[in-house]
N, C-alpha and C positions, 0 to 999 in steps of 0.2 A: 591341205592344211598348212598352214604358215610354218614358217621354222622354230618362232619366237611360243607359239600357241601346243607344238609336238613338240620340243623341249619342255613346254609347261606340265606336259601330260604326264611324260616320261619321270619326271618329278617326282611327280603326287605319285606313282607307280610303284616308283622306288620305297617310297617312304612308307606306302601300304604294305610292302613286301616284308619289309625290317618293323611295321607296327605286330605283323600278324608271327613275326619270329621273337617279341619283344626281345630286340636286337636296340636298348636303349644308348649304349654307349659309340656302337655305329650310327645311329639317328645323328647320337649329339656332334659327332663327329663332320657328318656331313651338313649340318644346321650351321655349327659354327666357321662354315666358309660360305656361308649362303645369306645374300644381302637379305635385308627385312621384308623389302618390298616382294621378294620372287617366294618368301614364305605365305605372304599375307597374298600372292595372287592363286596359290592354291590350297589354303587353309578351305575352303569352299565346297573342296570335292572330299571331308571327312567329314563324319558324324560328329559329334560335339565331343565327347568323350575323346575323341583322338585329338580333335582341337586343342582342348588345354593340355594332354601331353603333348603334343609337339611343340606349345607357347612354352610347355615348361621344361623343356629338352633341347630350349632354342640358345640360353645362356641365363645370362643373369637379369635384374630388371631394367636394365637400360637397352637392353636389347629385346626383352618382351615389348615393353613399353614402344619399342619403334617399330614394330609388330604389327600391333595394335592401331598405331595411330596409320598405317597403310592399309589397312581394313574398309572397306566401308563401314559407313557409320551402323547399317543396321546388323551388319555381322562382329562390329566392334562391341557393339550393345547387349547382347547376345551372349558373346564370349563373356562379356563382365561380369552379367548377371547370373553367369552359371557357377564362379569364383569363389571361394570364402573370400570376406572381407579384408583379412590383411591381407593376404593376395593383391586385391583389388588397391587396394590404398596405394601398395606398393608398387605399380607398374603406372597409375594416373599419377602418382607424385614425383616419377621418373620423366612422363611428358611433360612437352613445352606446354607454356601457358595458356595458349588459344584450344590447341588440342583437349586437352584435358577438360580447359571450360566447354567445347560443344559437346565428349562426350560425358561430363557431368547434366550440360542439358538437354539430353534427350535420354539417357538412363532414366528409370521411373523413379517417383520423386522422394518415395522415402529411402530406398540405397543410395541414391544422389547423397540426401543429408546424412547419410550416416558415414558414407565415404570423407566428408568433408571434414564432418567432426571429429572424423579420425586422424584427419590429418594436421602438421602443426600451424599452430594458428598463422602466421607469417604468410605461409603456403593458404590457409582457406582464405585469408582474406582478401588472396589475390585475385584466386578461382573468383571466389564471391563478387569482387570490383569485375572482374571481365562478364560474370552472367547479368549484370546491371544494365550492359549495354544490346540492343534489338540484334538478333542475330543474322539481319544483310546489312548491318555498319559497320564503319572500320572499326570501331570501339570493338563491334563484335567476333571480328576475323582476326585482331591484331596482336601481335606479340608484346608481353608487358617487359621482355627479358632485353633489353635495349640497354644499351652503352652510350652513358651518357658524359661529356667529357666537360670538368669549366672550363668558362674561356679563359681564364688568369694561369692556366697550368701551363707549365712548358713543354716542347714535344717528347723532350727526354722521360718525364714524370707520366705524359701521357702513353708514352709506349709500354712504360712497366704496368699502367693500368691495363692496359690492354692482357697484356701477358698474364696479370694475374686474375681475368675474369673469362674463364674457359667456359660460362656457361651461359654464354652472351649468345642468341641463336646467330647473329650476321653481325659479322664485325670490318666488314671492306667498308660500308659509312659512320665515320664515327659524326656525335650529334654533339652538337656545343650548344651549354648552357650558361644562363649567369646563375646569380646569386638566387635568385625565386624560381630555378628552375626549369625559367622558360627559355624555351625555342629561339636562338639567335644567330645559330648557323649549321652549317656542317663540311667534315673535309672526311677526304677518301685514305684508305689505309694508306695507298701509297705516296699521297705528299704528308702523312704524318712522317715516315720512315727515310724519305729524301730529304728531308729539311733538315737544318743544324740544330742540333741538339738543345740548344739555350731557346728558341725560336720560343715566342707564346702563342696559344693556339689562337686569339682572338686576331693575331696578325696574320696568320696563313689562314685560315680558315675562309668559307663562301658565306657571304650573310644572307647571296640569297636563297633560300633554302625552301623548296617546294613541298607542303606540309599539307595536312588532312586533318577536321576535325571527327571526334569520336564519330556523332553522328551521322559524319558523312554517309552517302549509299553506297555500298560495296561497290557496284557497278561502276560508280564516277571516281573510286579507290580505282580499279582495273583499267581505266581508261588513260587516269592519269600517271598510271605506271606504264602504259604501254605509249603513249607519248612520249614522255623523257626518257626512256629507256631505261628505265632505273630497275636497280633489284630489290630496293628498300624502298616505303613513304614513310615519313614518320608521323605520328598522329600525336596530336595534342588537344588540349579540352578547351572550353571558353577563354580559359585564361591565359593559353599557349604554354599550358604547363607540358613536357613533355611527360606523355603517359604509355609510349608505347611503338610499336612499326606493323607495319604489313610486307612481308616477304614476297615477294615471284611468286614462291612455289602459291602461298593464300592465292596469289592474284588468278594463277592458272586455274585453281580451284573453282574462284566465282568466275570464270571466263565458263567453263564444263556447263558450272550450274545454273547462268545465266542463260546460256543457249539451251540445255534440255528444257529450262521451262516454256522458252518464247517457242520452241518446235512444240511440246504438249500444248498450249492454249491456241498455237496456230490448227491444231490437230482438233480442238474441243472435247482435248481428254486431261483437263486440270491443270494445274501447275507446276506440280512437283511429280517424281515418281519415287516409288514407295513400295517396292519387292515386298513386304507385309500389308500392303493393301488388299484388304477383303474383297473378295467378289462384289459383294453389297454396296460396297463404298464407290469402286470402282463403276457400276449402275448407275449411285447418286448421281457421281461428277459427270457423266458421260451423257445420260439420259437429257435434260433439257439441251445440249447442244444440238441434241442428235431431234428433239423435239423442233427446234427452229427449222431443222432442213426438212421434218417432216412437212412441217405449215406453207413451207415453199413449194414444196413437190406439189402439196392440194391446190394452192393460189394456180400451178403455172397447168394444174391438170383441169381444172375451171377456163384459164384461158383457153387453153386446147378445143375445149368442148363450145367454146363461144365460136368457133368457129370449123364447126362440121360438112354445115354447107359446102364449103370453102374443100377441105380434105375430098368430102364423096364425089366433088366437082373434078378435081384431081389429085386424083391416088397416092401417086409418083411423091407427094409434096413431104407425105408421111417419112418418106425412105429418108429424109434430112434433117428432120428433126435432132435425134443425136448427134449430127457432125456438127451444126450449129450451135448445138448449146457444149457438146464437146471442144468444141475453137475456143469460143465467149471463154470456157471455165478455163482453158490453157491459159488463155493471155492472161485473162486477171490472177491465175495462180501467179506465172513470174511477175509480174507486177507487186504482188503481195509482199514476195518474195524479197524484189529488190527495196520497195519504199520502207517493209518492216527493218529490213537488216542497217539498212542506210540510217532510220532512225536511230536504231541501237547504238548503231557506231558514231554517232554526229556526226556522218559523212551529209546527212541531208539535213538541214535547218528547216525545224517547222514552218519558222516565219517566210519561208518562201513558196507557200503554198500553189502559188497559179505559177511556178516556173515549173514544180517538178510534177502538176497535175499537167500544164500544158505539154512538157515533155514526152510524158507516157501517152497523151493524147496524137501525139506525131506519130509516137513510135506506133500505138495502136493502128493507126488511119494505112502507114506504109503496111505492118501485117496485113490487115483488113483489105487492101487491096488485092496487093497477092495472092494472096489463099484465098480472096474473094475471085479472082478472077479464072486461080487453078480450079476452083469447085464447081462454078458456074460452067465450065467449057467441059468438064467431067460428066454434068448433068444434063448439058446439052449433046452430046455424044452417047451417053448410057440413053436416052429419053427419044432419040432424035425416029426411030423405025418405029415407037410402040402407039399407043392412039393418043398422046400427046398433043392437043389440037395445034400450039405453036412452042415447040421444044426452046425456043431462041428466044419467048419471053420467059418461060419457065427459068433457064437460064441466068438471065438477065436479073429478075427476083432472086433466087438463091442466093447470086454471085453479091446482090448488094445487101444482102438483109446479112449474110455470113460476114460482110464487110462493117454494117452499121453494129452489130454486136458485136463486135471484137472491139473495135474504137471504143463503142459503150461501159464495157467489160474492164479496158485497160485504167476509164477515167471511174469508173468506181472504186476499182481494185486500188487505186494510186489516192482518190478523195478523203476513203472514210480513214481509213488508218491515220492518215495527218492530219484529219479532223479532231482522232480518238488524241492524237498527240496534244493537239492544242487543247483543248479539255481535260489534258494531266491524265488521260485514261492508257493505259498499256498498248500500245498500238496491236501489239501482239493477239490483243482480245479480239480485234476489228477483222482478224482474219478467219480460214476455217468457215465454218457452216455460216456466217453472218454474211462474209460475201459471195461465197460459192451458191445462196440461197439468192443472193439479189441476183447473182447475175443470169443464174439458171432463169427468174420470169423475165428479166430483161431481154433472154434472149428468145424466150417462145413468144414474148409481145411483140420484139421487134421483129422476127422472123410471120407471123402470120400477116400482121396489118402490114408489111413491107409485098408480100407477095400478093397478099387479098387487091393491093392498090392496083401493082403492073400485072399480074396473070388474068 
């Protein structure tokens, strides 16, 4: 067990130990040296009822509140809904602004409204402007709690700003505006605090400042914070009003949540995961992907049988059926693997479709060779004493038909995804049972009329 995983246990053990001696004021003792997050990783392993004693044995609500927002969302939700009401009010109105608007929407919808209206109008209407925006855009991820500095102010004037708004979530960029507000630049904490005092910020400051609208997609949010290297984007609406930022930590968030869904739909088990997912549901999403692979299995067990003659003529042929459609399904898996990920990250450009198909096709033909020619001398050696009439064309068939479906394999596996690209489709969808199905008959097509030809 890891060290980081048997500490965690060790944890919760403790704290079980001291819930069943209601030993509260040692709990609170040991809570209050214990970061949010290492609470919020084993809140998990107690019943609910011990839950909110421990969120409420944790400190006060700024410290629940950060509790909470390390939660998963669906154990966040959970936790909420089991609260009185000012309770509740009181630890979402202690969270930052993004936070609080996702778990405002995904809480069910009449606590959601009753939470809100509970809370001061200032405060809902903020909530209320962040739920406006889809929730994979920046509008939707973004913090509304931003530092915003004019650019007529001098660095001295802006440093007391700074000082006097402690509930700024990230303050190392600060964000220069004019007079309407808008977007005109930005400088870093630390040449606010190097520069002379009288300095105006519109003279030090960078005008050129790399910025995001609301509706951007979270995704192209992540990418272009992982490009600049930046800890902050700031996001502004049509009119380059500044309305907001995206922190790291967001960005790390939709990097997790990006990748689990493109692994599920590469898998053909949905897009999101969903620990409260019912059995039933889970059937829905899963059942027609798993239908496409069935319809392949029958296409390629039809092929099979179109050629029996061929089988009862020699036996032997049957014994490779799986290695070949097993190779075929290898290579177009990493192929999937590399052309999906590469889209993701605009490491590959769609519009260069016949470089990175002819690529995988190179790279296919060199596999296809090799392991075409390890197989073939495998089965000429296993084949060579048994009543094999000519083991060395037997051979010679396996070796090239294992070689023509793996080539085949790599230029499908590399085609439809940057096909599904150029079509604005998920490439993500193009994988899983859609080409793991074409390549299985491509490779019992190409394996029997390849050896029907030479044996």
């Amino acid at each position: 067990m890891p060290q980081a995983q048997h500490q965690s246990h060790r944890f919760a053990d403790t704290l079980k130990r001291l819930l069943r001696r209601n030993a509260g004021p040692n709990i609170r003792k040991i809570l209050e040296r214990t970061h949010p997050v290492d609470l919020a990783g084993v809140l998990g392993q107690f019943i609910p009822d011990d839950q909110l004693r421990l969120l409420s044995l944790a400190g006060g609500n700024t410290m629940q509140a950060e509790v909470v927002s390390a939660l998963s969302m669906r154990m966040a939700t959970d936790l909420v809904e089991q609260m009185p009401l000012d309770r509740a009010v009181a630890i979402v109105r202690e969270m930052s602004g993004d936070d609080s608007a996702d778990l405002l929407g995904e809480l069910e919808e009449t606590l959601s409204a009753k939470i809100i209206e509970a809370m001061p109008v200032e405060e809902s209407e903020e909530v209320t402007e962040l739920l406006r925006y889809g929730e994979a855009t920046a509008g939707g991820i973004m913090s509304p709690d931003v530092l915003a500095i004019p650019q007529d102010m001098s660095a001295s004037e802006a440093i007391l700003t700074v000082q006097e708004s402690p509930d700024v979530e990230m303050a190392f960029y600060l964000y220069v505006v004019n007079d309407h507000d808008s977007l005109v630049g930005v400088l870093s904490l630390r040449q606010l605090v190097t520069c002379r005092p009288e300095s105006i910020i519109k003279d030090i400051m960078n005008p050129q400042v790399v910025s995001v609208k609301t509706e951007e997609d979270q995704e192209e949010v992540a990418r272009i914070v992982s490009r600049y290297d930046f800890l902050a984007v700031p996001v502004v609406d049509d009119t380059n009003r500044l309305v907001g930022m995206v922190t790291v930590d967001d960005v790390i968030d939709v990097i997790r949540e990006e990748a689990t869904e493109d692994i599920l739909k590469m898998a053909g088990a949905g897009d999101n995961y969903d620990e409260r997912r019912s059995p039933l549901r889970s059937i829905w999403l899963r059942a027609p992907w798993l239908s496409a692979a069935l319809v392949g299995g029958i296409v390629a067990s039809f092929v099979i049988t179109g050629f029996e003659e061929t089988l009862a003529r020699y036996l032997p042929l049957a014994a490779f059926i799986p290695v070949i459609i097993g190779m075929a399904g290898n290579v177009g898996t990493q192929t999937l693997a590399i052309v999906v990920r590469g889209l993701a990250t605009r490491k590959i450009d769609v519009k260069k479709f016949w470089r990175v198909v002819g690529s995988e096709i190179l790279v296919g033909s060199v596999l296809g060779i090799l392991f075409g020619v390890a197989l073939g001398a495998m089965g000429f050696f296993r084949f060579r004493g048994d009543s094999v009439a000519d083991p060395f064309l037997l051979a010679v068939a396996v070796g090239s038909a294992s070689a023509v479906a793996m080539v085949l394999a790599a230029t499908v596996a590399a085609a439809i995804p940057m096909l599904f690209a150029r079509l604005h489709i998920d490439p993500a969808v193009a994988t899983g049972p859609f080409v793991t199905t074409a390549v299985d008959i491509i490779g019992v097509i190409v394996y029997f009329n390849i050896v029907t030809a030479i044996v």
